[in-house]
N, C-alpha and C positions, 0 to 999 in steps of 0.2 A: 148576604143581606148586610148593610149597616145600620148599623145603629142612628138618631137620630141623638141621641143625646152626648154622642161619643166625644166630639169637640170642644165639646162644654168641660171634658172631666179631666183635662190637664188646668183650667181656669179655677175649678172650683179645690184642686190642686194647691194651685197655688196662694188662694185664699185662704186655707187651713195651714200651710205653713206660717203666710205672713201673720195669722191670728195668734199662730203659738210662739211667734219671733214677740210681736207687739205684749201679746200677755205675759210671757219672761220678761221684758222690761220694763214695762208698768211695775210688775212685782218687786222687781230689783231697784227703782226707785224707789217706791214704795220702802223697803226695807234701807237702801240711806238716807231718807227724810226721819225714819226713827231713829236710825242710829244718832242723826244732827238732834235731833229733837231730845234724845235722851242725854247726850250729851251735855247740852246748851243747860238742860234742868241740875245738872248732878255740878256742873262748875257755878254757875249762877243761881240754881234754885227757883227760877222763873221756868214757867211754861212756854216752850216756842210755838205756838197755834197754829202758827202759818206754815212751819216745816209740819206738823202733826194733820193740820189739814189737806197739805198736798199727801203725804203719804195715805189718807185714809181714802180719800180721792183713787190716786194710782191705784191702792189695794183692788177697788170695787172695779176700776176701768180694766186692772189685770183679770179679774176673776170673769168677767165678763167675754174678755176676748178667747180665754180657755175653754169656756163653757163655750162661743160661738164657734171655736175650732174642732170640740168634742162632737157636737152633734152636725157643722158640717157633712154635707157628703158629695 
């Protein structure tokens, strides 16, 4: 007997990899938008909002694609 769902489970496969490729990277932005962001503060003492707002951004789009590749199945 086959399965009917079987073809489907190398696609959804590959969907949980590329979610935890995409969610490393968001995060790994995420983390040098801070590091520019804290930077920019500590030589100038201004806020960089725009680095501080991509990273907070990437953080949520990273956590998100982790969390889709966790309960993939």
């Amino acid at each position: 007997m086959t399965d009917s769902t079987s073809p489907a489970r190398p696609v959804a496969t590959a969907i949980r990899y590329l979610a935890i490729i995409a969610g490393c990277a968001c995060l790994l932005l995420a983390a040098i938008c801070v590091a520019i962001a804290c930077q920019v503060f500590v030589q100038t003492g201004l806020f960089a909002q725009s680095y501080a707002m991509v990273g907070l951004i990437s953080t949520a789009m990273g956590l998100l694609a982790l969390t889709l590749a966790r309960v993939w199945k």
